[in-house]
C-alpha angles and dihedrals in degrees: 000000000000126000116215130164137186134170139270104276096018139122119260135191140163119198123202111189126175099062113150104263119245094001116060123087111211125213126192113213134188112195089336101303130107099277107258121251115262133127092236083069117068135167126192123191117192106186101190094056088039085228122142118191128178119195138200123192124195092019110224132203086242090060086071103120155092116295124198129192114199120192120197141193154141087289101040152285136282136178146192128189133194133194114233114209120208116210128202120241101213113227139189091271081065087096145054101215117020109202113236093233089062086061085059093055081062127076113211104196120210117236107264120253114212091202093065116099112231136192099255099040094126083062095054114097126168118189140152103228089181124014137226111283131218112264122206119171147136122289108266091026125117130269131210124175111186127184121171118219133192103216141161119199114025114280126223102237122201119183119213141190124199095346084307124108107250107247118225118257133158085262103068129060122186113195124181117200110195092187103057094020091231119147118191140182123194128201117197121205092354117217136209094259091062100077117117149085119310130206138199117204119191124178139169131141090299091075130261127296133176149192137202144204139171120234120212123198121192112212109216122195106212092035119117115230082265133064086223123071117219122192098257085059084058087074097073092053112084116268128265108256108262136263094033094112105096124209125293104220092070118104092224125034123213106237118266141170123240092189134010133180132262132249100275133209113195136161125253117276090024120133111239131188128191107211111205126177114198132176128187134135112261092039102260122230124243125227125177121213118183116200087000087301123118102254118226128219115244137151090286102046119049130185111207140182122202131188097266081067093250125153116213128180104207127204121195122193102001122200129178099279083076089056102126153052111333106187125192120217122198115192136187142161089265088046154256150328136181148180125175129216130205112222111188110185110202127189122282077235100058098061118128120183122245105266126172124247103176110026128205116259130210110255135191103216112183111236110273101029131100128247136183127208115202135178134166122208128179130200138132127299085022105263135247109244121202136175139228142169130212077348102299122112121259113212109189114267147133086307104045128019118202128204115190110179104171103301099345113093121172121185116211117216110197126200091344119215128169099288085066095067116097135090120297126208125196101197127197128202141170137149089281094063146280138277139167147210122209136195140178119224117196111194107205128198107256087254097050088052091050099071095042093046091094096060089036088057094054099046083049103052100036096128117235123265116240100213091083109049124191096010123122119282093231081078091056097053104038079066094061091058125103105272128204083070110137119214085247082066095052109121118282099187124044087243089063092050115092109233107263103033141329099233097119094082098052088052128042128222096250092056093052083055098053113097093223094059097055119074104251112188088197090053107034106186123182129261118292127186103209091190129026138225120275115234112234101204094157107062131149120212115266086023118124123240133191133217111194143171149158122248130200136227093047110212092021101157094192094056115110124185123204118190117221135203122195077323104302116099114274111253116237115256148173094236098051113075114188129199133193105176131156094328097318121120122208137175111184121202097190085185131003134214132192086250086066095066113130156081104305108203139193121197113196111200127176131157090279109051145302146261143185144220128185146175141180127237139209127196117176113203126228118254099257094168134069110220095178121089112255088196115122092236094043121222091000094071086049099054093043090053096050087041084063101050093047096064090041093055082050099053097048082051092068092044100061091045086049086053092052100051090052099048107128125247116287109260137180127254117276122176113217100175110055121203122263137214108263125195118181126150125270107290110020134094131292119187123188117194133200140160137223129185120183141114135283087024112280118239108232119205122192121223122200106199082329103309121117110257117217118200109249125139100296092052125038127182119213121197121193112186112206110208 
């Protein structure tokens, strides 16, 4: 076991080398248990160097423990651990009395004020030698926008997006070299909403200067959040077909494929990546063909390796001429293996967004038996549907079995227990957009069904009424149950809710039979909100609060909501849970916070027309500082205190302005230690010296047969600095 140990703040990493290449399956442990998710956390596997390294940024007391990596593969595992120690960083807080002569050995400065004239101003220069560059790439790629400046003195440097000052967030670094003038941001994963126009501002005593750059950001449907694919993101491509792996115990391996990507529809100009995973021994080659003809790599299409080991062949942009069948070949000296692709590129105008037909419905299963949830959405290009449950991602297995035909999906549920209870979500996506459909499924113990089978068998069986053709049977159904109920009587436990759906107490019976109230394609009608939203003006901070309408036509395929906020749309989160189901229109707030103060806001659109609810809402936030003294005197304690820093703060004033009127003379760079020859063996130090006297203090480069060196590992510059 190894003992390492780091600060509080810092950076922290552990590298493993040495992994069997291809074959190990690395696992990161705490204490013995799975590492919990944060961003702060981070592992990295790459398979072709055999090097694990697990990461941890901002080091907490809390990250003080033991931590294993296991590596697993056909021949066995091994493992190795090492104890991280944290170690304190002491502050001010650290005493109780703090004497007045340890403030003097301290030097407060003072924030410099460019409008000040100073004593070397005919030395201060501020100019962009080379400005920001445009900056186009693929959703979950890196960013790096570089601009190189000529400054003296050091200029105070803000980064901006869109005329906003860019807040800080794990995802962007800034770096400033002085040596080489170069300042950098770096955007990490970028995002689609990070698209916009980016600006440097520099400024010193010279003046102010800027530069400017657009960032571009492709979306790419069958892309993962990362540019780089790990293992656990293979799971969402389609299976290789079976019975391709050949044996382990040959020496050599015919070439298969573990994943390989799904048929694709995307829109014109669109970026587009097939994702392919291959083994053999030796490694197989890959090689692309697109209609049975050996495809060439140009600027458009792209062949690319990354250190998963996958092989991807990248389109960007695709138009309609790469419309067809695109096959993969991997080749070796034992043989071959194949799979093909179909590719259809539509036109950007003839995008329709995903809209559900046929929505999920909350169900009441007994315990044992086996269930199915099913739901068909259209749209164009046809939609990708996935499942999750309790928002996690289902990936068909023992437990669930998924059948996606087009844009019909259905989930088994076999043999259904208590696990199996929680709220499930069928998602759609394309490049026109996204939508979901939610239910809720209760799973009873058999005696608790059993006295709830007779109603069940008459909400069941009640026969479907033929003055609504082709609509879903839920609506059927919802008309056959006991009207005059009020939302506040909707069922409150799983044994109070009729097996299907609970609709029928949010609508009664003679609104369902008003002809308004029923989608009807031959009279269309606009969008109507029977009831509006209720204003919550007397929230605590951390309370849930409910927005919540009715919506007419029910089943209207063509009706689209957008959720407002003080105007602006609202921003997807984890704590806002919206709901669009048989005509009823929810925002959930599970908790609330001050910063959500404001007019919340649906817009209803159809073919037909709009309309609008809103509604305001109050947080008031928790009392988190103390304003009263905590001192044993009281006040007294306090003003002494500040009385103290005050003529601290003084006296370091007068010091400063005495150290000014006394600065030497500006004088030009001399060298008064020359460099010398040096001659060492091959991997031991050399050290050159030289020494510089001038004022203001010069800035030294170092040149290696004239070439700027940049200190790395290998070269390191040290500057003492004589008073």
């Amino acid at each position: 076991m190894q003992f390492l140990s780091t600060k509080i703040g810092d950076n922290f990493n552990i590298l493993q080398r040495d992994l069997i290449k291809y074959h190990s399956k690395v696992e990161w442990t705490r204490e013995n248990q799975p590492l919990p998710h944060a961003l702060r956390l981070s592992s990295d596997y790459l398979i072709n160097e055999g090097r694990a390294l697990f990461n941890i940024d901002n080091v907490k007391l809390d990250d003080q423990a033991t931590y294993t990596l296991t590596a697993r593969n056909s021949s066995g595992v091994a493992s190795t651990s090492a104890k991280l120690k944290v170690k304190t960083v002491a502050t001010i807080d650290d005493t109780s009395y703090v004497n007045p002569d340890v403030f003097e050995q301290f030097e407060m400065k003072k924030k410099p004020n460019w409008n000040q004239p100073i004593d070397n101003a005919d030395n201060a220069r501020l100019k962009i030698i080379e400005p920001l560059k445009d900056f186009r790439l693929v959703e979950g790629s890196q960013a790096v926008f570089s601009c190189t400046i000529d400054a003296y003195p050091k200029p105070e440097i803000q980064w901006f997006k869109d005329d906003q000052t860019l807040m800080a967030s794990q995802r962007y670094a800034t770096y400033y070299d002085m040596n080489m003038g170069i300042v950098t941001l770096i955007i990490k994963s970028a995002l689609l909403d990070d698209q916009g126009v980016y600006k440097c501002v520099v400024s010193n005593i010279a003046g102010t200067e800027h530069t400017q750059a657009k960032l571009s950001v492709d979306f790419v449907p069958n892309i993962d959040e990362t540019s780089y694919i790990n293992p656990n993101a293979l799971r969402h491509l389609q299976p290789a077909e079976q019975g391709q792996q050949p044996d382990d115990d040959d020496k050599y391996k015919k070439p298969y494929f573990v994943k390989v990507p799904k048929n694709l529809e995307v829109t014109d100009g669109s970026t587009v990546r097939l994702d392919c995973l291959a083994f053999g021994r030796p490694t197989p080659t890959l090689t692309w063909y697109f209609n049975d003809q050996q495809l060439a790599e140009d600027p458009t299409h792209k062949c690319l390796v990354n250190e998963e080991g996958v092989n991807s062949l990248l389109i960007s942009p695709a138009s309609f001429p790469d419309t067809g069948t695109y096959k993969c070949v991997a080749r070796n000296k034992v043989g071959e293996a194949s799979f093909t692709v179909d590719l259809k590129v539509v036109d950007k105008d003839a995008l329709i967004a995903p809209y559900f037909i046929e929505h999920l419905n909350n169900i009441v299963i007994p315990e044992g038996k086996d269930t199915s949830l099913s739901c068909t959405c259209s749209g164009t290009p046809v939609p990708t549907l996935t499942w999750q449950k309790d928002a996690k991602v289902l990936t068909p297995d023992q437990e669930y079995r998924i059948d996606i035909n087009g844009g019909h999906s259905k989930l088994y549920i076999q043999n259904a227990q208590k696990s199996d209870q929680g709220w499930y979500q069928c998602t759609a996506i394309s490049p026109a957009g996204s939508t979901i459909t939610r239910t809720k499924v209760t799973v009873l113990p058999p005696g608790a069904v059993q006295t709830m089978a007779p109603d069940l068998t008459k909400l069941i069986k009640q026969p479907v009424e033929p003055e609504v053709p082709g609509f879903v049977t839920a609506l059927h159904k919802l008309k056959h149950v006991q009207p005059n109920k009020t939302p506040d009587e909707r069922p409150k436990s799983p044994s109070d809710m009729p097996m299907g759906h609970n609709f029928g107490s949010i609508w009664s019976k003679d609104e369902l039979q008003d002809e308004e109230t029923i989608y009807n394609k031959d009279k269309p009608i606009p969008p109507k909100f029977k009831t509006h939203f209720k204003a919550s003006l007397n929230l605590r901070e951390r309370d849930p609060t409910r927005f919540e309408a009715k919506l007419i036509p029910i089943g209207d395929p063509t009706m689209t909501l957008q959720w407002l906020r003080n105007g602006e749309p609202l921003r997807s989160a984890s704590r806002y849970v919206i709901k669009y189901d048989f005509g009823l229109v929810s925002l959930d707030l599970l908790w609330t916070y001050p910063e959500d103060d404001g007019v919340y806001e649906c817009v209803a659109t159809n073919s037909c027309g709009q309309d609008k609810t809103r509604a305001e809402l109050k947080c008031k936030g928790n009392r988190s500082i103390i304003y009263d003294t905590q001192l044993p005197d009281g006040m007294e304690g306090y003003l002494k205190l500040q009385e103290m820093e005050e003529k601290i703060k003084i006296a370091s004033i007068l010091r400063e302005e005495q150290a000014e009127d006394e600065a030497p003379e500006s004088c030009a760079p001399e060298i008064i230690m020359h460099l010398e020859d040096n001659r060492v063996d091959e991997g031991t130090m050399a050290k050159f010296m030289v020494k510089v006297t001038g004022y203001p203090k010069p800035r030294v480069s170092w040149f290696v047969n004239k070439t700027h060196c940049v200190t790395n590992k290998s070269h390191t510059v040290i500057l003492f600095l004589n008073n």
